[in-house]
C-alpha positions in Angstrom: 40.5 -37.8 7.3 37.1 -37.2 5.5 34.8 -39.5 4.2 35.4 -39.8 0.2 32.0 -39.6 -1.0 30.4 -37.1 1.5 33.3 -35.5 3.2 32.3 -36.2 6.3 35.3 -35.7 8.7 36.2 -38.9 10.7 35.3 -38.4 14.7 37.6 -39.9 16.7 35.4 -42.8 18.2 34.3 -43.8 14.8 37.0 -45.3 12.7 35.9 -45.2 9.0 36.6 -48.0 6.5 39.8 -48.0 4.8 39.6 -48.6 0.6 43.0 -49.6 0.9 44.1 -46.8 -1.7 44.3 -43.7 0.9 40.3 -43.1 0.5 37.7 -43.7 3.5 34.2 -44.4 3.8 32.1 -43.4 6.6 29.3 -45.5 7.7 26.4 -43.9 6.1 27.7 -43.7 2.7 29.0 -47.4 3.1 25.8 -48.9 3.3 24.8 -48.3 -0.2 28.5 -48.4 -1.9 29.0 -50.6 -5.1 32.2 -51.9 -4.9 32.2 -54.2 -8.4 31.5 -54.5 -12.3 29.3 -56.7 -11.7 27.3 -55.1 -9.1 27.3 -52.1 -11.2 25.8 -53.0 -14.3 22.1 -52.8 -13.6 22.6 -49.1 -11.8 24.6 -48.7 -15.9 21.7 -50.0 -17.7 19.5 -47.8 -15.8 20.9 -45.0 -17.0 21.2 -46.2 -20.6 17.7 -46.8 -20.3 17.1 -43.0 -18.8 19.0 -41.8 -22.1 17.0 -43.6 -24.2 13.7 -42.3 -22.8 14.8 -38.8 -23.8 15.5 -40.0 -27.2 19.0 -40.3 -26.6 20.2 -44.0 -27.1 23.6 -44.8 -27.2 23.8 -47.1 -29.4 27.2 -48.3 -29.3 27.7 -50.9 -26.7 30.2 -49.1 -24.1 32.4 -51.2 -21.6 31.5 -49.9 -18.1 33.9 -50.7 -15.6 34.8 -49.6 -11.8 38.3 -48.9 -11.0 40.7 -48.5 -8.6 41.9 -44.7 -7.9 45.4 -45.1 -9.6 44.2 -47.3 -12.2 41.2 -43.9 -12.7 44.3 -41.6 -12.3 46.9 -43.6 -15.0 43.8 -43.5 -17.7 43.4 -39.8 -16.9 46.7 -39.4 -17.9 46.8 -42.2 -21.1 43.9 -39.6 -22.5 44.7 -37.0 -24.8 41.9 -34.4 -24.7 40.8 -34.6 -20.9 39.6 -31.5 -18.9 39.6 -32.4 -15.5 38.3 -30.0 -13.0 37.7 -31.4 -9.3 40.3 -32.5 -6.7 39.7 -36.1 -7.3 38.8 -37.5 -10.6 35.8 -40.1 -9.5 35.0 -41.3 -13.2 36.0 -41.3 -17.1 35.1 -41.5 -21.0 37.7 -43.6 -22.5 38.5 -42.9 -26.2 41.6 -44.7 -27.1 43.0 -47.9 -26.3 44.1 -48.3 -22.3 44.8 -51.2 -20.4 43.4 -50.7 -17.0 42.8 -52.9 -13.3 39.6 -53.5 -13.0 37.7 -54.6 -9.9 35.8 -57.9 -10.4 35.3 -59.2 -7.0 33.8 -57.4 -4.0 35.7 -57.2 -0.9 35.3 -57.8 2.6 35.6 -55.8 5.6 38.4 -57.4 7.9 40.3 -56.9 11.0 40.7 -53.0 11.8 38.2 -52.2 9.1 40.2 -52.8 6.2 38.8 -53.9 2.7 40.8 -57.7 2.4 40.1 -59.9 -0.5 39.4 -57.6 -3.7 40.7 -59.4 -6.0 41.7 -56.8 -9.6 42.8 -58.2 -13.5 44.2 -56.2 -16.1 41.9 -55.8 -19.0 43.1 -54.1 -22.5 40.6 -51.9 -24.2 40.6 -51.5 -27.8 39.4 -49.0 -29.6 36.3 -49.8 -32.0 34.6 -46.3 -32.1 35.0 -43.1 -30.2 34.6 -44.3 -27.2 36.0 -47.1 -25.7 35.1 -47.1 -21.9 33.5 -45.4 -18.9 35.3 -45.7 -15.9 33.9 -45.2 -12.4 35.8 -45.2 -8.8 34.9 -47.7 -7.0 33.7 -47.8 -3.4 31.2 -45.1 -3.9 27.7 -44.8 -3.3 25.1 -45.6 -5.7 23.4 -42.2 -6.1 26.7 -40.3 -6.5 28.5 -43.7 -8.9 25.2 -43.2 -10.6 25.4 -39.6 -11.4 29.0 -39.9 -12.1 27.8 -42.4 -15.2 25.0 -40.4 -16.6 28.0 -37.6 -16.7 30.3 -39.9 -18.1 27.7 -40.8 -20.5 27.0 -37.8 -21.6 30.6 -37.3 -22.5 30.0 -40.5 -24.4 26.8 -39.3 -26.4 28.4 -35.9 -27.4 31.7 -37.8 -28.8 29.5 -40.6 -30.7 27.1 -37.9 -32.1 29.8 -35.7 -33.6 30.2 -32.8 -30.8 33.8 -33.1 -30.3 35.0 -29.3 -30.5 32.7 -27.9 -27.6 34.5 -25.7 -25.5 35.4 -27.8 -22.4 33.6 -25.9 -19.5 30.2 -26.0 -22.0 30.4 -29.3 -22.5 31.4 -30.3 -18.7 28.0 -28.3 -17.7 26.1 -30.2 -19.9 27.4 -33.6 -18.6 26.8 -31.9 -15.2 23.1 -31.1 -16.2 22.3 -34.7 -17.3 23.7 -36.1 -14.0 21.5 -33.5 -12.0 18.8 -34.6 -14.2 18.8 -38.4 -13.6 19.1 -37.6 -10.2 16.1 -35.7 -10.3 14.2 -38.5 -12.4 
């Protein structure tokens, strides 16, 4: 098994932590994971806050919430228009109503490193705009859950500012771009 953020492979005298949905996190990459809503919304606001320096607000006020991987892979498949392109999808712009789990409390590492006590509610999502929701995979670090939002939120910006015919592999690299960007910032 490798580790599902930096693909480390698992040695065999170092047992990895166990998501509880078939994903693994090594010990590096767990020490800066964000594993909640909650946690995650100043990382979120950061970001807003990196769009608007570049004169691009979003103005609309977009749900951000971190998921479990089938509750990521069932709104993948609830969405009409999506172009997915890696093995894993690790995050999402919403633009229809879903109902997804969403992860609200943080859990704790147990007997034979297993996550115990995350505690998920459903959470309908109604659309209001273009855009109803970014979704993020929990679990992950904040570097790479932050440059999954700034790509999600570019997704977000293009569909709120009226780019909604862009060829999907342009309009991917530009969400890549603005990731690479706030990582760079």
């Amino acid at each position: 098994p490798r580790c599902c953020s930096c693909e480390r492979v698992e040695p065999r005298d170092i047992q990895y932590i166990s998501l509880g949905d078939g994903r693994k996190l090594c010990l590096e990459c767990l020490g800066s994971t964000i594993m909640d809503t909650g946690e995650c919304q100043p990382l979120y606001h950061e970001i807003r806050d990196f769009y608007e320096g570049m004169n691009m607000k979003i103005e609309q006020q977009i749900p951000m919430l971190l998921v479990e991987r089938q509750a990521l892979n069932e709104a993948m498949q609830g969405e009409k228009q999506g172009h997915h392109h890696v093995p894993e999808t690790r995050g999402l712009c919403l633009s229809e109503e879903q109902t997804v789990n969403i992860v609200f409390r943080r859990p704790k590492i147990g007997m034979g490193n297993r996550l115990i006590g995350m505690k998920t509610e459903s959470q309908r999502l109604n659309r209001q705009c273009e855009v109803t929701a970014i979704l993020v995979l929990y679990g992950l670090p904040r570097l790479l859950t932050g440059s999954i939002l700034a790509h999600e939120l570019m997704h977000a910006w293009l569909r709120l500012n009226g780019f909604r015919n862009l060829q999907p592999k342009i309009e991917e690299g530009i969400c890549q771009v603005l990731a690479h960007m706030w990582l760079e910032s």
